[in-house]
N, C-alpha and C positions, 0 to 999 in steps of 0.2 A: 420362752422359745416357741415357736413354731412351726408347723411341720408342711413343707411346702412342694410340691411334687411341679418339674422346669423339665420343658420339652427342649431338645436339643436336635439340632437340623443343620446341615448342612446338605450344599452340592454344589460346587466349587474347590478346584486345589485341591490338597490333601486333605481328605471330607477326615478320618480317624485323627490322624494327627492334631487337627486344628479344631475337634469337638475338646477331644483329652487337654488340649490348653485353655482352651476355654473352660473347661471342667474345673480346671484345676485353679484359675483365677476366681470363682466363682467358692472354692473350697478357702480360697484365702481372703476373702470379705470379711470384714468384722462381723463378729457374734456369731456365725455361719460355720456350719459343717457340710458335709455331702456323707451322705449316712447308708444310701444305698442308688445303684443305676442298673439299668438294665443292661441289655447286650445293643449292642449299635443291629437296628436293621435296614435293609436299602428297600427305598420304598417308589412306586412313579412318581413321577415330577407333578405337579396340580399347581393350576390347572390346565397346564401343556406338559402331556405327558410325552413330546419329544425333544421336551428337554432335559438334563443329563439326571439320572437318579440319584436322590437323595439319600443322603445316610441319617436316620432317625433311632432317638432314643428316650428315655426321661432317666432325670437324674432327682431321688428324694431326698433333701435338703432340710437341717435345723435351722433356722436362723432368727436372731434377734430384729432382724429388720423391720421395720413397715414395711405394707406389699408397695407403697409409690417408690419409697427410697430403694426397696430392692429394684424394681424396675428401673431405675435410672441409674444401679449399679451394671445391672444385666445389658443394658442399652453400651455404657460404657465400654464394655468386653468386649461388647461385639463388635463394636467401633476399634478398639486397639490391634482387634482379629481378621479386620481384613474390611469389615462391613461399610458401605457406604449408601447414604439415601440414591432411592432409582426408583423404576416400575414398580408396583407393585406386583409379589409375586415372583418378581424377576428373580435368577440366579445368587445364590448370596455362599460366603462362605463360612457363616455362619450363626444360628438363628435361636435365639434363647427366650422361649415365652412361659411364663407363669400361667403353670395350668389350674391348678388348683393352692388354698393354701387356708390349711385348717378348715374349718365352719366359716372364713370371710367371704362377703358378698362385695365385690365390687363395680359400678356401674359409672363410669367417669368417658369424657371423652379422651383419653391417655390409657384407662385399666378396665378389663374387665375380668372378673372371676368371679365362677367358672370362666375358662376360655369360652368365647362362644360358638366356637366349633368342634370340640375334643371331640364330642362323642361321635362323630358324624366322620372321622377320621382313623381308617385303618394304621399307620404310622405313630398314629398318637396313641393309640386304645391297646393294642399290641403291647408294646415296649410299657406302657402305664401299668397295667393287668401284671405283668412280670417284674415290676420294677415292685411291684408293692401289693398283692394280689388283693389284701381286702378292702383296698381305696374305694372310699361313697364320696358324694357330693354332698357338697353341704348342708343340704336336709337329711343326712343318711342315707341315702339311696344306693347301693352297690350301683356301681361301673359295670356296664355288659358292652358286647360286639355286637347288639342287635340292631344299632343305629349307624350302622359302620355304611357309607356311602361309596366313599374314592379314597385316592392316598392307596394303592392295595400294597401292601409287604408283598417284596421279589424273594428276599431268602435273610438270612441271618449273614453279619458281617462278623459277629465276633464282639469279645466285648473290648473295652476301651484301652487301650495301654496305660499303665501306671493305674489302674482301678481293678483291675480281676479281682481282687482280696471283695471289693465287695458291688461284687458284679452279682445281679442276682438272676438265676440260670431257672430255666422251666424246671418243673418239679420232676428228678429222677427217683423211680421206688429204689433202685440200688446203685449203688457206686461202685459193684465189685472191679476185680480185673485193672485195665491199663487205664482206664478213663475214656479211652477210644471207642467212639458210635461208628456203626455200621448202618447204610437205610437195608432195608428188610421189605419195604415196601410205600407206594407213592400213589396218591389219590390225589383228585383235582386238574385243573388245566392241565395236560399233558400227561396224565395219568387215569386212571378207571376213577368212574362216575365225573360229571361236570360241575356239582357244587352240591350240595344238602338238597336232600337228605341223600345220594347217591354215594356222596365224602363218606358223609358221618356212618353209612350203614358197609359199607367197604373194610374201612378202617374199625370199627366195632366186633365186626368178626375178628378183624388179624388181632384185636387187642385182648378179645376173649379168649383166643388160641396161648396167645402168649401169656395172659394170666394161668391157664389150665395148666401150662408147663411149667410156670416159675419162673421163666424169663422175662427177668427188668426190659423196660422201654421207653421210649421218651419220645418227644415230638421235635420237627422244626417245620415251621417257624415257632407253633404253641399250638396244646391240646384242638381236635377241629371241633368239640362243644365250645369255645367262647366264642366262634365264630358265625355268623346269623349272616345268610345271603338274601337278604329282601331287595338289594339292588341287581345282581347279576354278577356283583362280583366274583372272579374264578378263583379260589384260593388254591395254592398246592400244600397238600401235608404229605411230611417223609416221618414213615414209622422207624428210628431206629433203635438198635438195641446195641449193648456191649460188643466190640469187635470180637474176641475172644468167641461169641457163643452165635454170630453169624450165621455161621452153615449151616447148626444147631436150630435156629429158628427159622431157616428158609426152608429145611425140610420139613420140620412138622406143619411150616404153614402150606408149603402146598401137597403135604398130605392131606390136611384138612380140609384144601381146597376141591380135591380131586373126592372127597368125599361129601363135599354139601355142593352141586355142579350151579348153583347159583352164580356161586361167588372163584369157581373157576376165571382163570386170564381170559378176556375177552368178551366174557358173556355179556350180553346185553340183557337180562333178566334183569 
């Protein structure tokens, strides 16, 4: 067996619905399981970003297959799901490429692995990072966001229906309480600072307050260390914590706030 990590795209139709079927035809191949996926996120369109946004995920898969025959399984699927040849690029409803799979190198006019754009793709490096967090490349290299060009993740869609059991969720320190996040605080495009190190040193404070206190927190879309802005991309991160302790961490964070006037609302320090 083999361990194979499959990007999953749509933006046409019922972009959830028609990932989950396809997920789930791809779980019923021979030799083949689906062992772990991330959460669907929606991401710009690329490389016309005024076309409708994407829902993007990866799914990490066992399978007995060869990487050709699984590709002309994956081809299949997509074909049954809606996909028809067209532009390239163009709108589809649904999009299954082999990103990675084990230590194979493939260089074919039909296959390549690596992908040879993953890393270069916010969409794909996102959902990958979470899907399986200690994924390398084939020479062992860990996987970073430092190469991250376009494609930028809009927000989190959720994870797939009929897969939550093993949806694999950003890393929460605690799970107390109802399950329910609350944002506590939002840095990036539309929020304090415009991208790294303005992100990272925003949200670094709110995360040292909220360690000093004990209050669990988590991120969305994912942590802003895996994210490297060497393009200009604008990312947004929302700090949220346990609903339950909400109030709990708005106030000590703008106590703290009004105590270091740095990082007071608004400053431009």
């Amino acid at each position: 067996m083999e361990r194979a990590h499959i990007g999953l795209g749509s933006n046409a139709g019922d972009r959830m619905e028609t990932l989950a079927a396809a997920l789930r035809a791809v779980d019923a191949l021979p030799e083949t399981t689906v062992v772990s996926v991330s959460r669907i996120y929606e991401s710009e369109a690329w490389p016309d970003p005024d076309d409708l946004p994407y829902a993007n995920g990866v799914a990490v898969i066992d399978t007995g297959l060869a990487a050709d025959v699984l590709l002309e399984a994956l081809q299949d699927i997509e074909k049954a799901h809606g996909r028809v040849s067209g532009a390239r690029n163009a709108p589809r409803p649904v999009d299954l490429d082999i990103l990675l799979m084990g230590d194979e190198e493939w260089a074919s006019e039909r296959l390549t692995i690596p992908h040879p754009r993953l890393l270069e793709r916010d969409f794909v490096v996102a959902p990958l990072l979470e899907a399986d967090p200690l994924v390398t490349l084939p020479d062992g290299t860990p996987i970073e966001a430092d190469r991250v060009r376009y494609g930028r993740v809009i927000r989190v869609l959720g994870p797939l229906p009929g897969f939550e059991a093993i949806t694999r969720d950003v890393e929460r320190p605690d799970r107390r309480g109802t399950g329910e996040w609350a944002e506590v605080a939002v840095a990036g495009e539309g929020g304090r600072g415009e991208g790294f190190p303005a992100v990272g040193v925003a949200l670094m404070f709110e995360r040292s307050v909220l360690d000093e206190e004990g209050i669990p927190y988590t991120w969305d879309p994912y942590p802003p260390e895996q994210f490297a802005n060497p393009y200009g991309i604008k990312p947004l991160f929302r700090l949220l914590v346990p609903a339950h302790l909400a109030e709990e961490a708005k106030r000590v964070l703008a106590d703290a706030a009004a105590a270091t006037p740095m990082f007071e609302e608004g400053s431009d320090e």
